[in-house]
C-alpha positions in Angstrom: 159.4 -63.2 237.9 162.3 -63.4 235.3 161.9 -60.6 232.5 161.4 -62.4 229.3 164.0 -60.5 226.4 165.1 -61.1 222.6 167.4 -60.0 220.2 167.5 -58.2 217.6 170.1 -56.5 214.7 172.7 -56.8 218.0 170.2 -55.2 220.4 168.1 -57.2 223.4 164.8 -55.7 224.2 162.4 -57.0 226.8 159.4 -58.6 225.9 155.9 -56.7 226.9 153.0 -58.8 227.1 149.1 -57.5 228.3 147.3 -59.4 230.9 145.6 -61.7 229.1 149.2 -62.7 227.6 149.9 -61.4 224.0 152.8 -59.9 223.3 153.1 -56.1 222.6 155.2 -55.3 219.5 157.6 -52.4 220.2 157.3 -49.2 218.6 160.1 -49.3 216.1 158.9 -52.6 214.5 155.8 -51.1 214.1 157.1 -48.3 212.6 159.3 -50.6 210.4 156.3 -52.6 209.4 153.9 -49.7 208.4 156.8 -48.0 206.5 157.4 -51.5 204.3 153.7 -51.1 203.9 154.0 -48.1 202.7 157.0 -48.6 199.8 154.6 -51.6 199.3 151.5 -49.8 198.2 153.9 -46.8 196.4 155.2 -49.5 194.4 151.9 -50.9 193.5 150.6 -47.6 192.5 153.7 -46.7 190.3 153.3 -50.1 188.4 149.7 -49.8 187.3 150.5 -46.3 186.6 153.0 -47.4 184.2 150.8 -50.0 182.6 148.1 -47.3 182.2 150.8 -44.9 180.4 151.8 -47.4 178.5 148.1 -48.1 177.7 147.7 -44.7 176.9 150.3 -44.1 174.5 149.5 -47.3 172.7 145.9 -46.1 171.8 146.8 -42.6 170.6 145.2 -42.1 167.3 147.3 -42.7 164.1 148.2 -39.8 162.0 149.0 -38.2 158.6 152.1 -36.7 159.8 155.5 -36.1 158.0 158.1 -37.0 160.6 161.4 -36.2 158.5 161.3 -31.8 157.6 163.3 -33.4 154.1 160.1 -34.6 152.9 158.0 -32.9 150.6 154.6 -32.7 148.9 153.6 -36.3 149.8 150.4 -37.2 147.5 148.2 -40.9 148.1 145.5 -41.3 145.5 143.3 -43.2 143.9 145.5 -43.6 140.6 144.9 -40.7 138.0 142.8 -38.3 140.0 145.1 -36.6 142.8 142.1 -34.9 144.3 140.4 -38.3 145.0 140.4 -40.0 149.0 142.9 -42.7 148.8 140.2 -45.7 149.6 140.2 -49.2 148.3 137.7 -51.6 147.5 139.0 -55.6 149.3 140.2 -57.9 147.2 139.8 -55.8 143.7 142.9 -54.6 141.4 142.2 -50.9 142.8 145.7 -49.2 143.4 146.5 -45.9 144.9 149.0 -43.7 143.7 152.2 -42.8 146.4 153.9 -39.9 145.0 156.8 -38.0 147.3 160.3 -36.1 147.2 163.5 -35.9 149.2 165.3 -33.0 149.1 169.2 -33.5 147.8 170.2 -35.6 145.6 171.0 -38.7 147.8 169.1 -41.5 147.1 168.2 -43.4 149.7 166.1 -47.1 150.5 162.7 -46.9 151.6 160.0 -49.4 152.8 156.6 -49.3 153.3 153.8 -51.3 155.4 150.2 -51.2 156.7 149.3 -50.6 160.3 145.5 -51.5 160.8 143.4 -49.0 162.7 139.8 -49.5 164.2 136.7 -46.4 163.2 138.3 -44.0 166.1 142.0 -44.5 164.2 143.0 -46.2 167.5 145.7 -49.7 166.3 143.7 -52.9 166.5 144.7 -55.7 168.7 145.4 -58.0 165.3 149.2 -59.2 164.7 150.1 -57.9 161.3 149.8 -61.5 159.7 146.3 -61.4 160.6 145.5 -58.5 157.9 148.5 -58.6 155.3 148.4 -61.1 152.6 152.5 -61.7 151.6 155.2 -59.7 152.7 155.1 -56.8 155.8 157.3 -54.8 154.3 157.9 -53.3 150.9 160.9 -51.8 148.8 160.0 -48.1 146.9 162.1 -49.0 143.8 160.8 -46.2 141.4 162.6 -43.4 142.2 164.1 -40.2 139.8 166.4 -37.0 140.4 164.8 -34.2 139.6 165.4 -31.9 136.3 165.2 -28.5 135.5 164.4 -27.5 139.3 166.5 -25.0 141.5 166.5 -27.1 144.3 167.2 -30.4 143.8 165.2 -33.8 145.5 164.6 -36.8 144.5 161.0 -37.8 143.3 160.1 -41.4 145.0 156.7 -43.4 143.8 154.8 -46.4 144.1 152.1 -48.1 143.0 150.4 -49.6 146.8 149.7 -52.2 147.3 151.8 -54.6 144.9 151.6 -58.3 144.2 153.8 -58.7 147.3 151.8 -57.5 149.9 148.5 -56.2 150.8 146.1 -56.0 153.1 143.8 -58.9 153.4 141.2 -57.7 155.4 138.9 -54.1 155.6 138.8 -51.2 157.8 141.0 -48.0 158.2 144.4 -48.5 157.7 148.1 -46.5 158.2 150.8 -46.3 155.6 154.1 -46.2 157.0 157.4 -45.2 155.1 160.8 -45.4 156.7 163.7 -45.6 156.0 166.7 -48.8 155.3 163.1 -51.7 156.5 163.5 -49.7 160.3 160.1 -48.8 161.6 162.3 -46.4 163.9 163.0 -44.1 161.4 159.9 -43.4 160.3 159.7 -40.6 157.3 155.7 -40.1 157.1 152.6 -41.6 157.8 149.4 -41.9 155.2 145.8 -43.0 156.0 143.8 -44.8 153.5 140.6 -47.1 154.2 140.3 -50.7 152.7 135.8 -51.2 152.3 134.3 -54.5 151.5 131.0 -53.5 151.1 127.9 -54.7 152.5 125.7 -51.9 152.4 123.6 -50.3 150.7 123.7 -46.0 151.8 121.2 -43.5 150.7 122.1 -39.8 151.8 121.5 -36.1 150.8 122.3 -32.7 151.5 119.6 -30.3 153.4 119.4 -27.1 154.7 119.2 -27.4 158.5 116.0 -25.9 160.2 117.6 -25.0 163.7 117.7 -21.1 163.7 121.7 -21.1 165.2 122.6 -23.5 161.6 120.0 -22.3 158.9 121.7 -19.9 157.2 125.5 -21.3 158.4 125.3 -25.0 158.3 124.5 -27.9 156.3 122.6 -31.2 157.7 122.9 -34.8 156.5 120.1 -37.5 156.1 121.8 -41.0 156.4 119.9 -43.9 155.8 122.3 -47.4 155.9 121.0 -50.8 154.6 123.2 -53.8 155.4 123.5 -57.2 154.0 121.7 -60.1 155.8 125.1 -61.5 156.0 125.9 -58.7 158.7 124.5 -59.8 161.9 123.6 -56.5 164.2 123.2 -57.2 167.6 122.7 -54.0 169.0 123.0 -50.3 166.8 126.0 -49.9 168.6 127.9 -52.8 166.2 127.5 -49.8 163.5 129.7 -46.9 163.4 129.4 -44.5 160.8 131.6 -41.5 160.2 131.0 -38.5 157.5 134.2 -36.6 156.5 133.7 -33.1 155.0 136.2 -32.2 152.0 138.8 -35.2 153.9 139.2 -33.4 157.2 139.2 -36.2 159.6 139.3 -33.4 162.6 135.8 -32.5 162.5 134.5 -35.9 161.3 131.3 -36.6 162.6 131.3 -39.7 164.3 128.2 -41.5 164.6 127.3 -44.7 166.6 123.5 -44.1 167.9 120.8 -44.2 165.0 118.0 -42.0 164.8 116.2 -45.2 164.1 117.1 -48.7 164.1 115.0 -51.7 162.5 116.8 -54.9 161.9 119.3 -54.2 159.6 118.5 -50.8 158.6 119.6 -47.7 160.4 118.7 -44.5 159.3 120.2 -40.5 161.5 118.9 -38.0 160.7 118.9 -36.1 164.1 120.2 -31.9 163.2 122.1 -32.5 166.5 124.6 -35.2 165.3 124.4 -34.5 161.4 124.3 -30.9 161.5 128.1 -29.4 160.3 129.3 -25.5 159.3 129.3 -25.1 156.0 132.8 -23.3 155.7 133.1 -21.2 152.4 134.5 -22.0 149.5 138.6 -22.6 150.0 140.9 -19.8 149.0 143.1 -20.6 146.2 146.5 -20.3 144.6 147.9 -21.2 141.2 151.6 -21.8 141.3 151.7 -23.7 138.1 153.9 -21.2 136.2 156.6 -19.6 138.2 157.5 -17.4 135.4 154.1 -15.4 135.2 152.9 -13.5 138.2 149.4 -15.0 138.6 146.5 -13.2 140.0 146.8 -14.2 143.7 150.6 -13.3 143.7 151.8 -10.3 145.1 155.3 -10.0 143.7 157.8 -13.2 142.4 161.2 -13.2 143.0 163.6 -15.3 141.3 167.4 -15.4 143.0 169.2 -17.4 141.1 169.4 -20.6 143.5 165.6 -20.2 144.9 162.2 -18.4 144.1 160.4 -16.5 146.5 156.6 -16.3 145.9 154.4 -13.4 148.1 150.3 -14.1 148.0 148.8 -11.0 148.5 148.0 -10.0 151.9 145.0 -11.4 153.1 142.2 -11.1 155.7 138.8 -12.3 157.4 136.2 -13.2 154.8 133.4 -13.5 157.8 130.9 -11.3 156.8 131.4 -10.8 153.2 128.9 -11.8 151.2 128.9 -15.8 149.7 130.2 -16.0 146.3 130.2 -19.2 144.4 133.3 -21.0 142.3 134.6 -24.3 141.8 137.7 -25.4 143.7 139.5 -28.8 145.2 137.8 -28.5 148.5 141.3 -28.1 150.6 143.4 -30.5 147.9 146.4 -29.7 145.7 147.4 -30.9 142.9 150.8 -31.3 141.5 151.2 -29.3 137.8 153.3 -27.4 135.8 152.6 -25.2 132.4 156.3 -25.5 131.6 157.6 -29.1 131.6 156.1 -33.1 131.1 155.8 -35.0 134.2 155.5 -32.0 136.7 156.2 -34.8 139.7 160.3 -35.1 138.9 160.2 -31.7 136.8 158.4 -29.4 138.7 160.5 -26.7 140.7 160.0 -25.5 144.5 159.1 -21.9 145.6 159.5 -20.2 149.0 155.6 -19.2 149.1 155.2 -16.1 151.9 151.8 -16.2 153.2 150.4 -12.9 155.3 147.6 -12.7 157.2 146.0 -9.8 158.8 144.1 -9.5 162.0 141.1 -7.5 162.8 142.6 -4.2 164.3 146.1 -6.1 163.4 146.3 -7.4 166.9 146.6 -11.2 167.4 143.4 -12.9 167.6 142.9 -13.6 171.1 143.6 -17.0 173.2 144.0 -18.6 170.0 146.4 -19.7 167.4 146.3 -19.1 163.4 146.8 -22.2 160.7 147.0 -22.7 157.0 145.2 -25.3 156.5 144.1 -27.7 154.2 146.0 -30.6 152.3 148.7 -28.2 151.7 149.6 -28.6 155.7 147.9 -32.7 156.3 145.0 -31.1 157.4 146.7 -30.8 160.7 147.1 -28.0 163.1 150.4 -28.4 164.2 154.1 -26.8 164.0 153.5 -27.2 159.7 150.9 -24.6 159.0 151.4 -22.3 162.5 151.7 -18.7 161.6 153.4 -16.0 163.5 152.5 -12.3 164.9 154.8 -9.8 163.7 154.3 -6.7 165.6 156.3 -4.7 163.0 153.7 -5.4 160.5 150.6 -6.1 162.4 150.4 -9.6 160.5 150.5 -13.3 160.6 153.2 -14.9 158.4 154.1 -18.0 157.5 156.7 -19.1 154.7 156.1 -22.7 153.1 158.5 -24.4 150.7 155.4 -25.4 148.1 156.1 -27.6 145.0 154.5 -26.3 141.3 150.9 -27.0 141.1 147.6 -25.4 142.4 146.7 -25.0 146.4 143.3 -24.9 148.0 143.9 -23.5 151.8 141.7 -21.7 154.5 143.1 -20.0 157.8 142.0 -21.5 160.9 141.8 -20.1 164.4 142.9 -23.5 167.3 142.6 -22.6 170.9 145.8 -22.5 172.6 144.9 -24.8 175.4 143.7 -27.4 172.3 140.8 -27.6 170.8 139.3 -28.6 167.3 140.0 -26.3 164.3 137.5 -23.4 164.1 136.8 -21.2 160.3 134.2 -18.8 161.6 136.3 -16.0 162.3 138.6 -16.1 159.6 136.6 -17.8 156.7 133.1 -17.8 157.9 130.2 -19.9 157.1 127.0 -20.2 154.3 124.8 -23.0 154.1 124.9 -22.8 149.8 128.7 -23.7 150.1 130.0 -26.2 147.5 131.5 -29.4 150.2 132.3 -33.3 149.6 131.1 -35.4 152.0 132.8 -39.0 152.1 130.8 -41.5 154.3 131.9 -44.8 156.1 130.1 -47.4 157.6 132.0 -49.7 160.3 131.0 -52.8 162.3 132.3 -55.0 164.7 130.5 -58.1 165.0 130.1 -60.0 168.6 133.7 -61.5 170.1 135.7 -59.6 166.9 138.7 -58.0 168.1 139.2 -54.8 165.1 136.6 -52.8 163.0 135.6 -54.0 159.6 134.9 -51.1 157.1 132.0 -52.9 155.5 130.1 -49.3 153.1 132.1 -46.4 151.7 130.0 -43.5 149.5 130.5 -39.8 148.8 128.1 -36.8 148.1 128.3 -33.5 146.9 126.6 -30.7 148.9 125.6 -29.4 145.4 125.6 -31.0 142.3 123.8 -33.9 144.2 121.5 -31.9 146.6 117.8 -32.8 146.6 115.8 -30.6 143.9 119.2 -29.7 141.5 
């Protein structure tokens, strides 16, 4: 019987067949075959892997961060009160006030526009025409060099939104700044929240009964009415979220009511509206930077800079709870010796210290400033270093005129949320702003709608006072 054969890339090979008559593939092309397979299925998986990065990185949370180290003492307020949360009411003639310096004398062209976020900060699906009435970008035209300060900047403001543009619909939203209208070169980021409100919220202040919180924590009673025009499907079409003293890090974020009946939802469960209490905030008053006030250690005046040292300072866990009005972690911009302390006020090398128990580094974690003075942010801003010379954190922050509220917080190295109990500790009489937001996304709806805003005081508003 004549050998069947066939060729291939130059080379004849026979052809094997079984008995029953089908051919048997040689070795090589089999190999061939399983190893296109495999570069097959490698490729697939490195595709959806990039779509899934991609994915990821698109839904990180937006941020207050500055982005540009030139930028200083950035300020978004409700106009008039710099301590206020920079929210606005839809469709009213509410402003916020944006208040920010350069430093050098250059002036330079910035823009600004809104990026809206849903309740977890993540960016909505929406295109930006679908939430921004006029114009996506705006020119900062108010701008100023400053006067009788050592080191020069130059003071930008604005008045947000203008008649040109702003947004058109509620929820959370970012305020971007960058520079010559390129969203590349992005100086800093500022949240604000947009409500249209269509709730009615009742809440107070109480003194947890779980043993672990009673003498350390505070617990909140929410109950949230909405408007028959909101149409709940299910209690998870409500989110609410309760900021303490505007630290969205340990926001409580709540989407499962306690109870739910029709369009009333009411927690009140210790477990989900139970926080720490914190202390009040540690203070310092840079307004004059000719008198050595009573938190400063020494102040130094070169010539071409001043150098302010706080007195060294330690854990308050422990010590007994004392009671006095401060910002709850703001700042505010002021001078005793000039007018407008925005474009007149002068800059001050501020030297914090900070010392450990047995001035040894706190173990497996890191130490913050924190408060407004650093975003509220645990991050390369407000990170202090060991000196093993001097047993004792330090940190040096350029700090504008005006008064500081600040606490030091302990971050696990491996990540983790902000912690105050061993540096500040905790008792449940403390002095706190709570702001509260109620979210819903109806049925099909492709962003969250911020739809209640209200704020309490732990205090002055706490049942029985």
């Amino acid at each position: 019987m004549k050998e069947e054969m066939f060729t291939i890339n130059s080379y004849t090979l026979p052809i094997n067949r079984k008995p029953n008559g089908l051919l048997i593939r040689p070795y090589f092309i089999k190999n061939k075959t399983s190893r296109l397979k495999t570069l097959f299925l490698n490729m697939r998986n490195l595709f959806l892997f990039a779509i899934l990065l991609c994915f990821c990185f698109g839904k990180t949370n937006a941020q207050t961060a500055v982005y540009n180290p030139s930028i200083k003492s950035v300020k978004l307020f409700r106009a008039g009160d710099q301590t206020s949360f920079p929210v606005l009411m839809l469709n009213s003639s509410d402003v916020l006030q944006l208040e920010f310096d350069e430093l050098g004398t250059g002036v330079k062209n910035y823009y600004y526009s809104f990026q809206l976020c849903n309740a977890d900060w993540t960016p909505s699906m929406l295109t930006t025409f679908e939430y921004t009435k006029g114009f996506q970008s705006t020119r900062l035209t108010t701008y100023r060099n400053s006067s009788l300060a050592t080191i020069k900047y130059v003071h930008y403001q604005a008045l947000v939104p203008d008649r040109n543009s702003a947004p058109s619909r509620s929820g959370n939203y970012l305020l971007k700044v960058y520079l010559n209208n390129d969203t590349t070169q992005l100086a800093f980021t500022k949240r604000f929240v947009v409500v249209n409100n269509q709730t009615q919220i009742a809440t107070q202040v109480q003194q947890p009964f779980n043993a672990s919180l009673f003498q350390t924590g505070q617990k909140l009673q929410l109950g949230v009415q909405a408007n028959k025009q909101i149409n709940v499907l299910s209690p998870s079409d409500i989110k609410v979220v309760v900021l303490q003293n505007q630290n969205w890090q340990t926001s409580l974020f709540l989407d499962r009511p306690t109870i739910f009946r029709g369009n009333y939802f009411e927690y009140s469960d210790e477990g989900i509206t139970g926080m720490l209490a914190l202390k009040e905030f540690r203070w310092l008053d840079l307004r004059s930077l000719r008198l050595i006030s009573d938190r400063m250690q020494r102040l130094d005046n070169r010539g071409d800079s001043v150098h302010v040292y706080v007195k060294p300072e330690s854990s308050r866990n422990g010590q007994s709870y004392i009671y006095f009005r401060d910002l709850n972690g703001a700042y505010t911009i002021e001078t005793y010796e000039s007018i407008n302390p925005f474009w007149q006020g002068d800059y001050a090398y501020t030297h914090f210290k900070y010392f450990p128990p047995n001035n040894r580094p706190i173990p497996g974690n890191d130490l913050y400033i924190f408060g407004e003075i650093t975003n509220y942010a645990t991050d390369t801003t407000g990170l202090m270093h060991f000196n093993e010379e001097s047993g004792a954190y330090e940190k040096t922050l350029l700090l504008k005129q005006g008064y500081y509220n600040y606490m030091y917080a302990t971050k696990p190295v491996r990540g983790g949320l902000p912690d105050f109990t061993q540096t500040e500790g905790n008792h449940w009489s403390t002095e706190n702003n709570y702001t509260i937001f109620i979210y819903y996304r109806p049925f099909g709806a492709r962003a969250d709608e911020c739809i209640g805003f209200s704020t309490l005081n732990s205090v002055f508003q706490r049942q029985g006072l």
